[in-house]
N, CA, C and O atoms as a CHARMM CRD file, in Angstrom:
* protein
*
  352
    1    1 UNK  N     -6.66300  11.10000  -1.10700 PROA 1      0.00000
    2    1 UNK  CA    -6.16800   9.80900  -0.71600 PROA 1      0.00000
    3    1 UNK  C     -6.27000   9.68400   0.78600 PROA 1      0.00000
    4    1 UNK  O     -5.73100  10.51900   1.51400 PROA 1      0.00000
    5    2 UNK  N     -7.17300   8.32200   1.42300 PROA 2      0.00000
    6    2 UNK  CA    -7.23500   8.34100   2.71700 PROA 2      0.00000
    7    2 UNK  C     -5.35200   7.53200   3.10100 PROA 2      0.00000
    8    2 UNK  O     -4.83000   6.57900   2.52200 PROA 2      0.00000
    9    3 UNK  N     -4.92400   8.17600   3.96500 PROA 3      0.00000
   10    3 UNK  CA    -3.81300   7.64700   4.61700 PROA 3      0.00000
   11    3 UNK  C     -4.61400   7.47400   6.26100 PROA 3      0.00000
   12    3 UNK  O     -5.27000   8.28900   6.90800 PROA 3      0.00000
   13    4 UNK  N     -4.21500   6.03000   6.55800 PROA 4      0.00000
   14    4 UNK  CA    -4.49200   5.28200   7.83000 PROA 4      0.00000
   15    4 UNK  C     -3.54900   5.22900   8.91800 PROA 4      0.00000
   16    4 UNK  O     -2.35600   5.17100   8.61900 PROA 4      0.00000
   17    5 UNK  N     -3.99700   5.24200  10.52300 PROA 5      0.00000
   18    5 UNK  CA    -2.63100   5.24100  11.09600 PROA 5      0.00000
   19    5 UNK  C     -1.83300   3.90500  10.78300 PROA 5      0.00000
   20    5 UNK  O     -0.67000   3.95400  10.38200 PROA 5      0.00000
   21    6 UNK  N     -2.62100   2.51000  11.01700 PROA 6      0.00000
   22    6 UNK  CA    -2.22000   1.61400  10.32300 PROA 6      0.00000
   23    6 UNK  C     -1.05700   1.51000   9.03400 PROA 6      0.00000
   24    6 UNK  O     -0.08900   0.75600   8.94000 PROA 6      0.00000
   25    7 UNK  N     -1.60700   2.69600   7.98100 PROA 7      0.00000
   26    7 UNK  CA    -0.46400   2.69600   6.99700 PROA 7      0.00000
   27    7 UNK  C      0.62500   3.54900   7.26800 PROA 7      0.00000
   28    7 UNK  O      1.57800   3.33200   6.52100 PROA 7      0.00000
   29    8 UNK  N      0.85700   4.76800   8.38400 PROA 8      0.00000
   30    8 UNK  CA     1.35400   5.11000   8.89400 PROA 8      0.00000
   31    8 UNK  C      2.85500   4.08100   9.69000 PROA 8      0.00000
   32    8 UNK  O      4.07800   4.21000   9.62700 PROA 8      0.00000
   33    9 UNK  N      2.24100   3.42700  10.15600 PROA 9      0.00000
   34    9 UNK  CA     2.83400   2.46100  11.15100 PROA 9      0.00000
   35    9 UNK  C      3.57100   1.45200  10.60200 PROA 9      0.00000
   36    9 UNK  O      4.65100   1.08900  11.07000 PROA 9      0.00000
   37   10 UNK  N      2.95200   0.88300   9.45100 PROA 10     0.00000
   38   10 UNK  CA     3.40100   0.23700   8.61500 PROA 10     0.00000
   39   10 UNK  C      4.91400   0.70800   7.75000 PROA 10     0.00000
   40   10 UNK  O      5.98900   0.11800   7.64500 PROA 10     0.00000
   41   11 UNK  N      4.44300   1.99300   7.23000 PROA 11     0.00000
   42   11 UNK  CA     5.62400   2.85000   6.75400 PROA 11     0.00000
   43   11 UNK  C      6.60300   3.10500   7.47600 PROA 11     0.00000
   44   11 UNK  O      7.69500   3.30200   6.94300 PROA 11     0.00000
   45   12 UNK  N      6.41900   3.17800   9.19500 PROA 12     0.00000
   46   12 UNK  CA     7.67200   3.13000  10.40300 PROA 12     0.00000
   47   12 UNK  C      8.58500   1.86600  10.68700 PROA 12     0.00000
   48   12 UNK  O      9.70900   1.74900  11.17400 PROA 12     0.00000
   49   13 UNK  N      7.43100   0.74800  10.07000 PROA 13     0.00000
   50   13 UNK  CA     8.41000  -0.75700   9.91200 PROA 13     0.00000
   51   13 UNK  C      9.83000  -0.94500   9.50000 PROA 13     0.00000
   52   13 UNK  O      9.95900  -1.32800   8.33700 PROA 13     0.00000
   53   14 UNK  N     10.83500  -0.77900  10.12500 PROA 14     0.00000
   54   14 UNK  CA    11.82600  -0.86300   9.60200 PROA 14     0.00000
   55   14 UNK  C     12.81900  -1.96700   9.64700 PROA 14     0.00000
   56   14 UNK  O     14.03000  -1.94500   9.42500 PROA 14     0.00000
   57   15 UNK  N     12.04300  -2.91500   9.98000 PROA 15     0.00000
   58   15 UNK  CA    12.45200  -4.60200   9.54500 PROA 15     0.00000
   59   15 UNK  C     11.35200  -5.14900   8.77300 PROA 15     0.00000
   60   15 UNK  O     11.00800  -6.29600   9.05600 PROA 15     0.00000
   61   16 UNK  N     10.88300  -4.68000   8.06600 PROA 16     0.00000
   62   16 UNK  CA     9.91800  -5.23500   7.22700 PROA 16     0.00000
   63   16 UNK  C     10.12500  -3.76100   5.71300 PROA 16     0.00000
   64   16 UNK  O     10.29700  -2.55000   5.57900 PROA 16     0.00000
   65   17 UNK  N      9.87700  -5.49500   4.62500 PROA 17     0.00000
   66   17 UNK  CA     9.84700  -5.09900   3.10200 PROA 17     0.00000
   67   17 UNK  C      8.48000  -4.24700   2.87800 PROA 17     0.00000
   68   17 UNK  O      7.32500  -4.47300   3.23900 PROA 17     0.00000
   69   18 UNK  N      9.12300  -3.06700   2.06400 PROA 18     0.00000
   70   18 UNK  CA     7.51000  -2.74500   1.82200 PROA 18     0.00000
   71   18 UNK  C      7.43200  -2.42800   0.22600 PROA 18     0.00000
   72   18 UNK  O      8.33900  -1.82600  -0.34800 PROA 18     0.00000
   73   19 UNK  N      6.43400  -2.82300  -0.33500 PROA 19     0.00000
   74   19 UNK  CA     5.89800  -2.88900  -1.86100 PROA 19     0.00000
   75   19 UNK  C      4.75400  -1.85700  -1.86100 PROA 19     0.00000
   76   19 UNK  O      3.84800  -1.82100  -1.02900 PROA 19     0.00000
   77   20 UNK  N      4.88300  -1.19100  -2.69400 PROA 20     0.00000
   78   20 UNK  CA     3.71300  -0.10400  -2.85400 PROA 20     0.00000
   79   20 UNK  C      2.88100  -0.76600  -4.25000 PROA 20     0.00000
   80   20 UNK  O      3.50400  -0.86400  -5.30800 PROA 20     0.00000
   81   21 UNK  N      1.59800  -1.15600  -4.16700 PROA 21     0.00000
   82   21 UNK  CA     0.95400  -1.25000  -5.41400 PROA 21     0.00000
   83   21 UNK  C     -0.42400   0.17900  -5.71800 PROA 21     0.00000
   84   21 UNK  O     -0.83600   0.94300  -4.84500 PROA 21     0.00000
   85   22 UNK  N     -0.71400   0.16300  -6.68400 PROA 22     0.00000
   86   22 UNK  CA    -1.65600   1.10600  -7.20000 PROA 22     0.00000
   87   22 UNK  C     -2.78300   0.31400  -7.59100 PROA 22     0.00000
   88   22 UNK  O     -2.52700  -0.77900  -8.09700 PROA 22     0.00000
   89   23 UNK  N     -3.77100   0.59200  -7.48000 PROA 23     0.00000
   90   23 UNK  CA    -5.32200   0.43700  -7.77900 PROA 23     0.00000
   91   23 UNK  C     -5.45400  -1.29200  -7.77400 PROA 23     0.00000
   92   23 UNK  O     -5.29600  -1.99900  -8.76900 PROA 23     0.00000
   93   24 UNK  N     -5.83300  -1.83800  -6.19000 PROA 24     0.00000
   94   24 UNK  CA    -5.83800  -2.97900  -6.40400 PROA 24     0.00000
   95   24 UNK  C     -7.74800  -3.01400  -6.57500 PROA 24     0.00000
   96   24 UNK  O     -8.39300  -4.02900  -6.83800 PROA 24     0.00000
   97   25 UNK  N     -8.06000  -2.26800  -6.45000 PROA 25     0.00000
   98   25 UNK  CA    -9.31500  -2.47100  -6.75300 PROA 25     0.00000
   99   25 UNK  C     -9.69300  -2.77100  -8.30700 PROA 25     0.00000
  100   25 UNK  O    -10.77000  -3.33200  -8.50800 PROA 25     0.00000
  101   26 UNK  N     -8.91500  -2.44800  -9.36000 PROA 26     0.00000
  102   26 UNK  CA    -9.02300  -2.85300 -10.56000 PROA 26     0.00000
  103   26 UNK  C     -9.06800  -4.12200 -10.62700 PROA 26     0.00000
  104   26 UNK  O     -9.70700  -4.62400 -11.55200 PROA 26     0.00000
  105   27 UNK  N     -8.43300  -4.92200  -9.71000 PROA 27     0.00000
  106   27 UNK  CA    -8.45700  -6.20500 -10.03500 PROA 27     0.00000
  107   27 UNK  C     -9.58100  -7.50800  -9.36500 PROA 27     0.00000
  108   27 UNK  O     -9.85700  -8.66900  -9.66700 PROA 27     0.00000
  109   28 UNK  N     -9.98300  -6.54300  -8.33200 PROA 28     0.00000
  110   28 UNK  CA   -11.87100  -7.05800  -8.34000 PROA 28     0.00000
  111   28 UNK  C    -12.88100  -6.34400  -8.92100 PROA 28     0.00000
  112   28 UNK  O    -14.01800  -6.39700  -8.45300 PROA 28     0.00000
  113   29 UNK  N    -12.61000  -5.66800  -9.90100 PROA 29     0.00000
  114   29 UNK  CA   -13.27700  -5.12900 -10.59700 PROA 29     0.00000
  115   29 UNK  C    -14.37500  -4.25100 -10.09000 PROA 29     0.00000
  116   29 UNK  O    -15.48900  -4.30200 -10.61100 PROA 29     0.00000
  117   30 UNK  N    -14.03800  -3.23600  -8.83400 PROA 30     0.00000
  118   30 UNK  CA   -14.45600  -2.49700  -8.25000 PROA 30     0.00000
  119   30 UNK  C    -15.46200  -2.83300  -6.85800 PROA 30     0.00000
  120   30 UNK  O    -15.91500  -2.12300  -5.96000 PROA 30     0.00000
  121   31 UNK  N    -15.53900  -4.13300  -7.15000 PROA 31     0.00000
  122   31 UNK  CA   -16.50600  -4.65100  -5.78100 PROA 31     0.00000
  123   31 UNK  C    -16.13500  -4.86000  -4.81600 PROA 31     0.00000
  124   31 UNK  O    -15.20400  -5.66400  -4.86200 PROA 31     0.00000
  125   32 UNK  N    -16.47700  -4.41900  -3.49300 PROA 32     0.00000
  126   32 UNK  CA   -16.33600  -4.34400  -2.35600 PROA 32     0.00000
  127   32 UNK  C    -15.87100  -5.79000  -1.74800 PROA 32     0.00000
  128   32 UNK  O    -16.56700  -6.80200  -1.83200 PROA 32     0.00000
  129   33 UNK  N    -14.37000  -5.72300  -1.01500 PROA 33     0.00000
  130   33 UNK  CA   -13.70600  -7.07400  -0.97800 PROA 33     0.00000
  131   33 UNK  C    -13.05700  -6.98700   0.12300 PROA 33     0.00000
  132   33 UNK  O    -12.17500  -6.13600   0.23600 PROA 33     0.00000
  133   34 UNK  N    -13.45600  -8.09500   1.44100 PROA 34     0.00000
  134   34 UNK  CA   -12.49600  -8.45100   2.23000 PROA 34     0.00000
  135   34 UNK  C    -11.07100  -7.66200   2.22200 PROA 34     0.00000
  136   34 UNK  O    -10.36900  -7.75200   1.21600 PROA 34     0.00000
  137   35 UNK  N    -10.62300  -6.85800   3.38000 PROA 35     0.00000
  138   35 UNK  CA    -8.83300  -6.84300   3.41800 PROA 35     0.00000
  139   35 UNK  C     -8.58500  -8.60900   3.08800 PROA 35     0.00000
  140   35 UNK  O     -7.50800  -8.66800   2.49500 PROA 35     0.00000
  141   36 UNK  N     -9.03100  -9.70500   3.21100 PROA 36     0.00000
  142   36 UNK  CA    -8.64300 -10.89500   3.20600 PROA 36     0.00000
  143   36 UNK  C     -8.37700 -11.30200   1.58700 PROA 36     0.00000
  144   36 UNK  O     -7.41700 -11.86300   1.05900 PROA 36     0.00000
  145   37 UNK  N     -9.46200 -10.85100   1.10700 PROA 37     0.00000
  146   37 UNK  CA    -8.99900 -11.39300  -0.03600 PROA 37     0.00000
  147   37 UNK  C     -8.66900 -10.36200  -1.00800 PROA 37     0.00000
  148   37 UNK  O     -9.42000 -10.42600  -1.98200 PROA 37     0.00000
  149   38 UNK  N     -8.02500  -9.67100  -1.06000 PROA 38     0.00000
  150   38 UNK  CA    -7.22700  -8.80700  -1.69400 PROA 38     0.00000
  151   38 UNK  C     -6.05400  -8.56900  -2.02200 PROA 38     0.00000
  152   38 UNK  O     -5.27200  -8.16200  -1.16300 PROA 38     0.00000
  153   39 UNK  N     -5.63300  -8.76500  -3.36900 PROA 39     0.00000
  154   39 UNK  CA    -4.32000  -8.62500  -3.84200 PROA 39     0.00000
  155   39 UNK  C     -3.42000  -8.82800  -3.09200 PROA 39     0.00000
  156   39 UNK  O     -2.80100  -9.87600  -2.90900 PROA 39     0.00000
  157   40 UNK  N     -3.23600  -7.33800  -2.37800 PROA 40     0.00000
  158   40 UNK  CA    -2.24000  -7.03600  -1.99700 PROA 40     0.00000
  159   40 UNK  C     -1.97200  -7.41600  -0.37600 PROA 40     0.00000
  160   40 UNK  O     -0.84500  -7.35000   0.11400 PROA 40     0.00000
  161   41 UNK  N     -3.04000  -7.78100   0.30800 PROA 41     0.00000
  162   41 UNK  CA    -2.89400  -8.96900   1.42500 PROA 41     0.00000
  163   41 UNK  C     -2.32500 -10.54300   0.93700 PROA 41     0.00000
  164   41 UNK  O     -1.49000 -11.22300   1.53400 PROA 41     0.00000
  165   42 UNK  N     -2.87800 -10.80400  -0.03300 PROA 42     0.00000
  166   42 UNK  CA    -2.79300 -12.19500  -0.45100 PROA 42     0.00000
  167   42 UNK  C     -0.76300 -12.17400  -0.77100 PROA 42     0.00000
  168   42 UNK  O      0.19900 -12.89500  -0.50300 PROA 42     0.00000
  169   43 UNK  N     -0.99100 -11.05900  -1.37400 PROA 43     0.00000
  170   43 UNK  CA     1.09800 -11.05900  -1.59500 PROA 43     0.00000
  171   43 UNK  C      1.72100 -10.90700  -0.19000 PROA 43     0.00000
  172   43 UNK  O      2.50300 -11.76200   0.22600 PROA 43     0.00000
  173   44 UNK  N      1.37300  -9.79000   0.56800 PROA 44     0.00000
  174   44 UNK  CA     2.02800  -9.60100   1.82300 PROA 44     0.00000
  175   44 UNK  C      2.20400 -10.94500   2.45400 PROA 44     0.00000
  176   44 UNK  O      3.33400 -11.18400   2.87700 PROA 44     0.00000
  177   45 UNK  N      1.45300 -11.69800   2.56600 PROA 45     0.00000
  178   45 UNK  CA     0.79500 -13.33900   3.44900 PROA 45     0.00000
  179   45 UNK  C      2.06100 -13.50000   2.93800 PROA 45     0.00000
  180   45 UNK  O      3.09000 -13.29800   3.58400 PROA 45     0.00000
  181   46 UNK  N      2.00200 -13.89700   1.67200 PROA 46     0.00000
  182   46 UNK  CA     2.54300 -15.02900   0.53200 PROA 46     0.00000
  183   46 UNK  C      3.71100 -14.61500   0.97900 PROA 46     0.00000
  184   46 UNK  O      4.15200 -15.13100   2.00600 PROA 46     0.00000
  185   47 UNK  N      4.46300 -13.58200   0.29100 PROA 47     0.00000
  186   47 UNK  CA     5.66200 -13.11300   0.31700 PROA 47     0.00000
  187   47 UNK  C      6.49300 -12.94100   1.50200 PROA 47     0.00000
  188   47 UNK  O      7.71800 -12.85600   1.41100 PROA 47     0.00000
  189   48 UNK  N      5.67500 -12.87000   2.95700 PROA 48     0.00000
  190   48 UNK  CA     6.71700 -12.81800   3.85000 PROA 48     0.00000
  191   48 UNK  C      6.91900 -14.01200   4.62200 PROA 48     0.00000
  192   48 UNK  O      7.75400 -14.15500   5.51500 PROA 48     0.00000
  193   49 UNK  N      5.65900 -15.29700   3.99300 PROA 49     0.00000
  194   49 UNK  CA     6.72900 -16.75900   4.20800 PROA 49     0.00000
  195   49 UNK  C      7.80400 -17.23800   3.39500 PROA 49     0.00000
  196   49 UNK  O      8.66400 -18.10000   3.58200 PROA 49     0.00000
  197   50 UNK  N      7.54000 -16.45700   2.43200 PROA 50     0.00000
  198   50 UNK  CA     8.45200 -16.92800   1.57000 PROA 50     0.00000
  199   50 UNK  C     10.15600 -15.92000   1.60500 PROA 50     0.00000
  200   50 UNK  O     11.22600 -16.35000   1.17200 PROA 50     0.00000
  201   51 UNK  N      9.96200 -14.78500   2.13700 PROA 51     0.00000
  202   51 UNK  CA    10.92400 -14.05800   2.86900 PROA 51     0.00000
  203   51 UNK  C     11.98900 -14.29600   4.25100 PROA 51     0.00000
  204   51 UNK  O     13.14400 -13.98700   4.54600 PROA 51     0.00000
  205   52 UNK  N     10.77800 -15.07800   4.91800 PROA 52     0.00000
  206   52 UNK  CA    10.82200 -15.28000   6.33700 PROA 52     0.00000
  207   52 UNK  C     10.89100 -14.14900   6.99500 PROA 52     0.00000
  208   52 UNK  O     11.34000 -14.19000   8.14100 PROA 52     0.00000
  209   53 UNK  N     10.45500 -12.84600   6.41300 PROA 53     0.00000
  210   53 UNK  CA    10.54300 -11.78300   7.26900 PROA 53     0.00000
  211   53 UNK  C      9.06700 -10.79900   6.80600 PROA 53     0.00000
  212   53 UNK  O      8.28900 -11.31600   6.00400 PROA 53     0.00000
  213   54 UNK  N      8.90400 -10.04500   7.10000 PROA 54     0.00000
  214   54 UNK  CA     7.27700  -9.22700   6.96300 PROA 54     0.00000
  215   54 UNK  C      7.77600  -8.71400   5.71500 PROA 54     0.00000
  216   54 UNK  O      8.91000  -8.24100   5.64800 PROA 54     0.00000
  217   55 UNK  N      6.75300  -8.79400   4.39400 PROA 55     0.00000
  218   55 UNK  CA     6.28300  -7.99600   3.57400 PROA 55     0.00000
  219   55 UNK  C      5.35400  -7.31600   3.52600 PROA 55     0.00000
  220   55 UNK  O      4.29100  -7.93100   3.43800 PROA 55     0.00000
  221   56 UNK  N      5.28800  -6.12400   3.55000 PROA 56     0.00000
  222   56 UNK  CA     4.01200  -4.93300   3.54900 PROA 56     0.00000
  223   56 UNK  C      3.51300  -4.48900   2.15500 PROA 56     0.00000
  224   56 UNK  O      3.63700  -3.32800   1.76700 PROA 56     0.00000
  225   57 UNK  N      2.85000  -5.63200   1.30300 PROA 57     0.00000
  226   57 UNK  CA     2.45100  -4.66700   0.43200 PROA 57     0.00000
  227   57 UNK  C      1.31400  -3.69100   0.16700 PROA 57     0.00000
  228   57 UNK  O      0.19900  -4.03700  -0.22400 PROA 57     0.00000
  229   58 UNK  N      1.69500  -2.43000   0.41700 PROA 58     0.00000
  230   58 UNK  CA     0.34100  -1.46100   0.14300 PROA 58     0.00000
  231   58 UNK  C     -0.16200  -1.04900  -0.79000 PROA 58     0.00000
  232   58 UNK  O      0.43800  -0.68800  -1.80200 PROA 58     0.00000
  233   59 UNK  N     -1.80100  -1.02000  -0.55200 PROA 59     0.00000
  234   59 UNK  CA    -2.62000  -0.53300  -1.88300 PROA 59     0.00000
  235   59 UNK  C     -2.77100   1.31700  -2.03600 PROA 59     0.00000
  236   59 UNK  O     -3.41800   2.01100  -1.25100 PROA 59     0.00000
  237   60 UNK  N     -2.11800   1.75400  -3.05400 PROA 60     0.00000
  238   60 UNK  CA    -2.97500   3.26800  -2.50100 PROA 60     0.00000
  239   60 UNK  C     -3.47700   3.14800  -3.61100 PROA 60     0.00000
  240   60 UNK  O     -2.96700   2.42300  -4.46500 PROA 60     0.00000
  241   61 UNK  N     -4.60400   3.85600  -3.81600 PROA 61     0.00000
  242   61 UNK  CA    -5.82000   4.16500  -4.94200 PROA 61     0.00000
  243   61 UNK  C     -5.91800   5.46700  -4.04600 PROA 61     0.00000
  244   61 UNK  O     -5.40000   5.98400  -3.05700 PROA 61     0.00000
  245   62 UNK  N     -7.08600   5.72000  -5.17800 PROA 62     0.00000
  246   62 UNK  CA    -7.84600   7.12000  -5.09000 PROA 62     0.00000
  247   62 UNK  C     -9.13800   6.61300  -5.36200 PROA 62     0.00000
  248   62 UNK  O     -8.88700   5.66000  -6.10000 PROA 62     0.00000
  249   63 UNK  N    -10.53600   6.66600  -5.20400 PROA 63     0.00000
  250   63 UNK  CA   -12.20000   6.56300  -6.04300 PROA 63     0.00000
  251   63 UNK  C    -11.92400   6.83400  -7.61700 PROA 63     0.00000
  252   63 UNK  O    -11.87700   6.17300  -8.65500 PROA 63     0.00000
  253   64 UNK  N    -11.75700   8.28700  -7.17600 PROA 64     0.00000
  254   64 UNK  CA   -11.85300   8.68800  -8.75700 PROA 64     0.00000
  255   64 UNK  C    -10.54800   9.09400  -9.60000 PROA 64     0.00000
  256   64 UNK  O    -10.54200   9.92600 -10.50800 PROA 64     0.00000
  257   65 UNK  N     -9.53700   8.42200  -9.17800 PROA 65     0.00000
  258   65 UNK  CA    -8.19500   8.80000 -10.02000 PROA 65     0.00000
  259   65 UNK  C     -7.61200   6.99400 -10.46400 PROA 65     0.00000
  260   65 UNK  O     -7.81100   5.98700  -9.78500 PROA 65     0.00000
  261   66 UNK  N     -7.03000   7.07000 -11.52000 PROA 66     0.00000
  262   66 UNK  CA    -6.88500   5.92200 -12.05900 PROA 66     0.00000
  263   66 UNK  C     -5.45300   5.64900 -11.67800 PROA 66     0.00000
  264   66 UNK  O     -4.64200   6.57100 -11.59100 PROA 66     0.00000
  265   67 UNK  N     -5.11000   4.29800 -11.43500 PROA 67     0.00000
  266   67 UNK  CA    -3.58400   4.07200 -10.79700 PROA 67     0.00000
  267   67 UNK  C     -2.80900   4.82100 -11.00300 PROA 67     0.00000
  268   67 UNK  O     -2.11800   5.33700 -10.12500 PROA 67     0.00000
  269   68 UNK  N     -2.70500   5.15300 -12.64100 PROA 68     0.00000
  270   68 UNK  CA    -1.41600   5.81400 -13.22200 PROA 68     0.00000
  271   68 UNK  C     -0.90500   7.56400 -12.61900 PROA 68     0.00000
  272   68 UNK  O      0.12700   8.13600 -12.26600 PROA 68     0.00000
  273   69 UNK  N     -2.70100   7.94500 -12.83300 PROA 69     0.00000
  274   69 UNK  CA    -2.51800   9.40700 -12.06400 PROA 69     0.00000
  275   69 UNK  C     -2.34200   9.42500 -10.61200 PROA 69     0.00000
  276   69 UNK  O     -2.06800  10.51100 -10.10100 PROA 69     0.00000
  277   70 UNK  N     -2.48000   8.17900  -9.71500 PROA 70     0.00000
  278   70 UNK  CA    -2.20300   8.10300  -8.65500 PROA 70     0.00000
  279   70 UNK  C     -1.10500   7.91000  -8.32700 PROA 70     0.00000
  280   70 UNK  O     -0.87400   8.32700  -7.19200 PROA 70     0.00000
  281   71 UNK  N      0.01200   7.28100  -9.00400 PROA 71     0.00000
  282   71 UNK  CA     1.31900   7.21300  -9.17600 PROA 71     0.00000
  283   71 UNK  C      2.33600   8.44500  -9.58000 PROA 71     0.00000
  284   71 UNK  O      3.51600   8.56600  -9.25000 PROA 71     0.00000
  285   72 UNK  N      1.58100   9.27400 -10.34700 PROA 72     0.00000
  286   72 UNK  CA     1.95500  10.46200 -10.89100 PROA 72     0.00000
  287   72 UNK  C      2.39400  11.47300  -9.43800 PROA 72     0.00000
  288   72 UNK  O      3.47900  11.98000  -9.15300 PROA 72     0.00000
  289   73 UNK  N      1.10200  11.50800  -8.72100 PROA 73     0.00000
  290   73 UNK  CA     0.70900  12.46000  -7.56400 PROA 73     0.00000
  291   73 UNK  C      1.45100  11.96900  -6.71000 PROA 73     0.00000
  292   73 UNK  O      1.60200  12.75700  -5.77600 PROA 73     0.00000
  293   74 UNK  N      2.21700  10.64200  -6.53000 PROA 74     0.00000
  294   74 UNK  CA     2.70800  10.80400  -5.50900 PROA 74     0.00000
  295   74 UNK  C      4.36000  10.91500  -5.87600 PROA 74     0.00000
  296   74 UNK  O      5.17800  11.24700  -5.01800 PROA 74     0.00000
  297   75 UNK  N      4.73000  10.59500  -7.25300 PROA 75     0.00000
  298   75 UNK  CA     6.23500  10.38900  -7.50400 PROA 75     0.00000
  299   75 UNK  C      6.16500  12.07600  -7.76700 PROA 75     0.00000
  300   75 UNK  O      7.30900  12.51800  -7.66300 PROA 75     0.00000
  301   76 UNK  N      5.42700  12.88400  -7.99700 PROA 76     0.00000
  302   76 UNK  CA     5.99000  14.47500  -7.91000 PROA 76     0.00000
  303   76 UNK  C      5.35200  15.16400  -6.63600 PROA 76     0.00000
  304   76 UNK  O      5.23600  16.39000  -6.63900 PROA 76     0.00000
  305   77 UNK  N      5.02600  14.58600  -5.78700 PROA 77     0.00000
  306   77 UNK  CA     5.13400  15.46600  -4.45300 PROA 77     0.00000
  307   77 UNK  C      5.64800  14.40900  -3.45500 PROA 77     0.00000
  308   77 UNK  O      5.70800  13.18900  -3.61300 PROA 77     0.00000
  309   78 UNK  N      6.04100  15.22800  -2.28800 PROA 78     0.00000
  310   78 UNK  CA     6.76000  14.50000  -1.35200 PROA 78     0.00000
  311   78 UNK  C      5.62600  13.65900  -0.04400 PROA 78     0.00000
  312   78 UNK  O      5.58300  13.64600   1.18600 PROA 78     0.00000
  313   79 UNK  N      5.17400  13.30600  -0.68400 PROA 79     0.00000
  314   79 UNK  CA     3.82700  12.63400   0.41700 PROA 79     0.00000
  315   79 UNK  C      4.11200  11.78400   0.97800 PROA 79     0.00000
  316   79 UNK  O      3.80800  11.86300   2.16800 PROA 79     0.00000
  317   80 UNK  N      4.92000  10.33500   0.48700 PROA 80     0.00000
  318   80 UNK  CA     5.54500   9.05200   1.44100 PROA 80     0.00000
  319   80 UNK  C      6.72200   9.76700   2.19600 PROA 80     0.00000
  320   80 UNK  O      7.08600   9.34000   3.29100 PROA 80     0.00000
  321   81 UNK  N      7.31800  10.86000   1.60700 PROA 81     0.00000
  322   81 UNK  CA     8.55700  11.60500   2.80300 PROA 81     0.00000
  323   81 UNK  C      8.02700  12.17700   4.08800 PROA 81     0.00000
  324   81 UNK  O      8.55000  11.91200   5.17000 PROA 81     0.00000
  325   82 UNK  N      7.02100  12.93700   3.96100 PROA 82     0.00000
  326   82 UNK  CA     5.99700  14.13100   5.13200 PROA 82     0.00000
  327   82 UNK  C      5.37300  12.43000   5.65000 PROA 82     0.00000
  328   82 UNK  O      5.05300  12.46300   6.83800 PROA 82     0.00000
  329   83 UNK  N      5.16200  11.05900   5.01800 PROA 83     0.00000
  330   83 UNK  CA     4.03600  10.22800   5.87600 PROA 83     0.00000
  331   83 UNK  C      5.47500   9.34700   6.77800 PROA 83     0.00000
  332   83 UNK  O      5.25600   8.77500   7.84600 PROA 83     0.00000
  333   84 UNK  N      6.55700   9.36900   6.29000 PROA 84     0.00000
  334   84 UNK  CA     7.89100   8.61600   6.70400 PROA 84     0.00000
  335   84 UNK  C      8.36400   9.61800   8.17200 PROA 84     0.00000
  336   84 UNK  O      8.83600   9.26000   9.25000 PROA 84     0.00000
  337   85 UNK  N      8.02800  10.86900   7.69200 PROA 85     0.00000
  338   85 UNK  CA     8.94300  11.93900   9.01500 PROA 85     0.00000
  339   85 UNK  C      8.42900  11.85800  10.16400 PROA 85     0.00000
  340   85 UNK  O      8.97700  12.41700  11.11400 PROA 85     0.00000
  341   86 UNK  N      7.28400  11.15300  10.31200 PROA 86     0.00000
  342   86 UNK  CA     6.18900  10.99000  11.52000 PROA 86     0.00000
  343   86 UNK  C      6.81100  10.11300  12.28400 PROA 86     0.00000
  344   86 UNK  O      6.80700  10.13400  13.51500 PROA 86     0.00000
  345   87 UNK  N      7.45600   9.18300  11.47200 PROA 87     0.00000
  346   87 UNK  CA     8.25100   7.66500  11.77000 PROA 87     0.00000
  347   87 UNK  C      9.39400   8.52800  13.03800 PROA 87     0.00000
  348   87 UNK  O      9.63700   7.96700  14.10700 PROA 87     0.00000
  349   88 UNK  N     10.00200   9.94500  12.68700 PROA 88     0.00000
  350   88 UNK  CA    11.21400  10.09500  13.44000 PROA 88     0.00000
  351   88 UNK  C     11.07100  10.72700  14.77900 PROA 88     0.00000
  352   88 UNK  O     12.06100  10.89400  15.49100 PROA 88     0.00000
């Protein structure tokens, strides 16, 4: 899994909502797509006018692991804790 400083930074946001989604690439059906038009930009936009405050929703995928096992890997190891401690 590539982690970005960007998603790094994002994860240090601590006035801003953050939503974790899994495999938004399933939902362009694997083709190469704008950060613009992608899911989980299109919610972040959406959701933090409608918040009035920043929503972060992030995509993590893997290439070759399917959402579910990507969800798996991260709810049994401590990976958003070790990417959060950077924050301190």
């Amino acid at each position: 899994m590539e982690i970005t400083s960007d998603t790094i930074l994002t994860l240090c946001d601590t006035t801003a909502y953050i939503i974790i989604g899994f495999g938004d690439s399933i939902i362009n059906g694997g083709q190469q797509t704008d950060n613009d038009g992608l899911a989980t930009t299109i919610l972040s936009d959406t959701l933090s006018v409608i918040q009035g405050r920043k929503v972060h929703f992030l995509n993590v995928s893997e290439k070759s692991w399917r959402p579910d096992n990507t969800f798996e890997y991260l709810k049994n190891t401590d990976a958003l804790e070790r990417m959060r401690s950077i924050c301190s």
